[in-house]
C-alpha positions as CSV (number, residue, x, y, z in Angstrom):
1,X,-89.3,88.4,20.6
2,X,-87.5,91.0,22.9
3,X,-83.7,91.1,22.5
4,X,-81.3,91.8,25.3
5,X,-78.3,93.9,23.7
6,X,-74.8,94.3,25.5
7,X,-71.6,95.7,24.3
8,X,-71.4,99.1,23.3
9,X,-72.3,98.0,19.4
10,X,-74.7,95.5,20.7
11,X,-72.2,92.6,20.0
12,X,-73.8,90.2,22.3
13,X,-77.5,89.0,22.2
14,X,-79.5,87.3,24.0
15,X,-83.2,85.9,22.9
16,X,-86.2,83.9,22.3
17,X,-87.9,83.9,19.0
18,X,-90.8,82.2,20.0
19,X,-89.6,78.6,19.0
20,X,-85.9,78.7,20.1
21,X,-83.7,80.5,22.6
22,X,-80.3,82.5,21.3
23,X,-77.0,83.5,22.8
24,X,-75.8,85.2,19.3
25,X,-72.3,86.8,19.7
26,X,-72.8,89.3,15.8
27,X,-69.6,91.2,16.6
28,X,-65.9,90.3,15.5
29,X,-64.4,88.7,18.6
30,X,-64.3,86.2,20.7
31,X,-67.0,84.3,22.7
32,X,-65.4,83.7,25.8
33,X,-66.9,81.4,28.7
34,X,-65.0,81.8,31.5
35,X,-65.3,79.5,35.2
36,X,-63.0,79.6,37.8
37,X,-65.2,77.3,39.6
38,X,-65.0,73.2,39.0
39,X,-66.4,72.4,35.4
40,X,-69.2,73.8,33.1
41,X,-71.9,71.7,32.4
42,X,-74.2,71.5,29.3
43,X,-77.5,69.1,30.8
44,X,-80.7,68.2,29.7
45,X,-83.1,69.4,32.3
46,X,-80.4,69.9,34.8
47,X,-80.4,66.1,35.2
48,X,-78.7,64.1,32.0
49,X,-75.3,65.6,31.2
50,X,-74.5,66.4,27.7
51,X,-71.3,68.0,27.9
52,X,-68.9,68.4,30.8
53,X,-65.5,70.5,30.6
54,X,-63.0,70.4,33.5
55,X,-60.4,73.1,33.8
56,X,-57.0,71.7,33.4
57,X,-58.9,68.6,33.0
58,X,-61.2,66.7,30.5
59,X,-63.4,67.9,28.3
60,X,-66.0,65.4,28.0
61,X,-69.0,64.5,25.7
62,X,-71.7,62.5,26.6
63,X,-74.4,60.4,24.7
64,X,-77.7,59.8,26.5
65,X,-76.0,61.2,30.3
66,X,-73.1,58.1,29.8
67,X,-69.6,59.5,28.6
68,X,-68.1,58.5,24.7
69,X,-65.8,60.4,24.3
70,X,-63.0,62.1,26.4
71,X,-60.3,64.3,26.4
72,X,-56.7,63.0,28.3
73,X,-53.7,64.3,28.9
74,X,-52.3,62.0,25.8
75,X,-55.4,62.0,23.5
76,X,-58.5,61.0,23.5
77,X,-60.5,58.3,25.3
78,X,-63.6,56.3,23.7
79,X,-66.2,54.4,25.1
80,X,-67.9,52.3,22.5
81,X,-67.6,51.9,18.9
82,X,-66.0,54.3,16.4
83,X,-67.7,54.6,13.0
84,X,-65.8,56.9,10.1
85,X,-65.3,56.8,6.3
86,X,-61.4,56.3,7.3
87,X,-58.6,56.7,9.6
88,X,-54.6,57.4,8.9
89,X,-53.0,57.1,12.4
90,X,-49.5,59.2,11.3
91,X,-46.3,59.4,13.5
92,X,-44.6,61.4,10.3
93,X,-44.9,61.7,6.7
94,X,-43.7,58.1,4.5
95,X,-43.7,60.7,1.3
96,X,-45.8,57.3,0.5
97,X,-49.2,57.0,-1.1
98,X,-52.1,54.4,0.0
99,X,-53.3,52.6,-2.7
100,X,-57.4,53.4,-3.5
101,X,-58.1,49.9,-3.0
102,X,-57.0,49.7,0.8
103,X,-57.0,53.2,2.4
104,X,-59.7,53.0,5.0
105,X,-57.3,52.6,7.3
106,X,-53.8,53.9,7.1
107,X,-50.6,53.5,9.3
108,X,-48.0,55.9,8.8
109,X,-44.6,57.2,9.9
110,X,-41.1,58.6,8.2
111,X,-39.3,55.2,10.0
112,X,-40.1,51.7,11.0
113,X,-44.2,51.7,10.9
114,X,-46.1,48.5,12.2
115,X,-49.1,47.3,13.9
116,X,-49.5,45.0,17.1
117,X,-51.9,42.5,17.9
118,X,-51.8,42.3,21.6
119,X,-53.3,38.8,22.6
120,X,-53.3,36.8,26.4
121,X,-50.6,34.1,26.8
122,X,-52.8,31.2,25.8
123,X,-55.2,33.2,22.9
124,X,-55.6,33.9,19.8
125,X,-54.4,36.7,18.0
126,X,-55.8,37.2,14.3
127,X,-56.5,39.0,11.2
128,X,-60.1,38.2,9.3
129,X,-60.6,38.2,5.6
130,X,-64.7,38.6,5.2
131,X,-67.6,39.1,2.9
132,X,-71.1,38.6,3.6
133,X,-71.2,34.8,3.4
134,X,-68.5,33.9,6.1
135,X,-67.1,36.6,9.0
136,X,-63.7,34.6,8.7
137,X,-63.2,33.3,4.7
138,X,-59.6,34.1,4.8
139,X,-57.3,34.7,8.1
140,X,-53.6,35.3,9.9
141,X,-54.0,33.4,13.3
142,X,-51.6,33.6,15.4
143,X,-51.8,31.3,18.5
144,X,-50.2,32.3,21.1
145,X,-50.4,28.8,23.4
146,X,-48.8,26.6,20.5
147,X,-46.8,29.9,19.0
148,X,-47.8,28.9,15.7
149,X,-48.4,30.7,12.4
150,X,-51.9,29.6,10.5
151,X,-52.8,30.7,7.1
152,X,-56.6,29.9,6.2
153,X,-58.6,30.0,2.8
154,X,-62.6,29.5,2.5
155,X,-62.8,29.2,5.9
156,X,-60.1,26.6,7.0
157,X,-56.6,26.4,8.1
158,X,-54.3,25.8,5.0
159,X,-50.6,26.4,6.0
160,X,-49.2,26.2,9.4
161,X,-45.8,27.4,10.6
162,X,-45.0,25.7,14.1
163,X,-42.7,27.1,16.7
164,X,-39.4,25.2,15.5
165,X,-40.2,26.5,12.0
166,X,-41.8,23.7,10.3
167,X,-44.3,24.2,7.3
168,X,-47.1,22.1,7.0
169,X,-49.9,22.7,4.1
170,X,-52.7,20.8,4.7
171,X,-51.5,19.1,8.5
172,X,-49.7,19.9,11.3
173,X,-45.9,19.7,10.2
174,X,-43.6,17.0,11.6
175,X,-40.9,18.4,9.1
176,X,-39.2,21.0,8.3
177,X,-41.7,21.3,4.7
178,X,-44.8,18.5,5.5
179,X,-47.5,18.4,2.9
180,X,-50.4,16.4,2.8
181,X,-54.2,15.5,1.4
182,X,-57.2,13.7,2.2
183,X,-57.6,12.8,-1.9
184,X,-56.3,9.7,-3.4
185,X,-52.7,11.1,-4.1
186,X,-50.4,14.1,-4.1
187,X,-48.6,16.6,-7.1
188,X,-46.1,18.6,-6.8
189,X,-43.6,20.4,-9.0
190,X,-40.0,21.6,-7.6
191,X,-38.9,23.6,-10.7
192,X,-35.3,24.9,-10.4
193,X,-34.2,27.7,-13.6
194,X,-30.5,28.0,-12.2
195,X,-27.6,25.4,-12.6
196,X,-27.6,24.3,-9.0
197,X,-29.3,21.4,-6.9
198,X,-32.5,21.9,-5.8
């Protein structure tokens, strides 16, 4: 349980209390680990890195000796999945507040703020509604082969906007508004509270 003391107040300590080992800086400043070589490494056994930092370079953290999570010159780079409570990704303050009932995730900036769903040529870009009965119960699908618009509820397609701007509910449009049914007929009300033609 011997301590090795430096400093000239003993500010820096070094020990092993018989279960674990210590590198204990008790004084007021700074803990400085210096290289001028390539990178310090934390490993297990010399063999399974843990940590890596590079000097001018990465800083890099690893989860059973394969890298998650990475420093750049930009940001940050992650390998794998990212699990939190919730994320606001902020280019400058709105002066806006997220509702309670949909801030897990927040986009914000003081200007134009969007999101983009980057899909190949001939995919499928979309937006899932779930619950724990169906993965898709209500979507936003975009296809990018057809460049159509689809709306879906309880787990099918319901509207569809083509690429000339036709609407169909319940088909594929053939007009500029299409609507149609499997049942026996269709209803429809076109209500009009102004003095114009509808």
């Amino acid at each position: 349980n011997a301590k090795a003391l430096f400093g000239t107040g003993s500010d820096l300590e070094i020990y092993h209390n018989g279960t674990n080992s210590f590198i204990a800086d008790v004084g007021t400043g700074v803990l400085d680990i210096q290289t001028n070589g390539t990178e310090i490494q934390m490993t297990k056994g010399g063999a399974e890195l843990m940590a890596k930092l590079v000097p001018d370079g990465a800083v890099t953290l690893y989860y059973d000796n394969a890298a998650k999570l990475a420093t750049t010159s930009t940001g940050i780079d992650v390998t794998g999945t990212v699990t939190a409570d919730g994320a606001t990704i902020s280019s400058g303050s709105s002066g806006a507040t997220a509702s309670g009932n949909a801030d897990e995730l927040i986009l914000e900036g003081s200007g134009n703020t969007g999101l983009s769903i980057l899909s190949g040529a001939t995919s499928l870009g979309n937006l899932f509604f779930a619950d724990s009965g169906d993965a898709a119960d209500g979507y936003i699908q975009y296809d990018q082969n057809g460049r159509s618009m689809r709306l879906g509820t309880a787990g099918g397609e319901k509207v569809r906007i083509d690429s000339s701007g036709n609407v169909g509910i319940g088909l594929t449009p053939s007009y500029p508004l299409h609507v149609g049914t499997s049942g026996a007929g269709i209803k429809g009300f076109f209500t009009n509270t102004q003095d114009a033609d509808l």
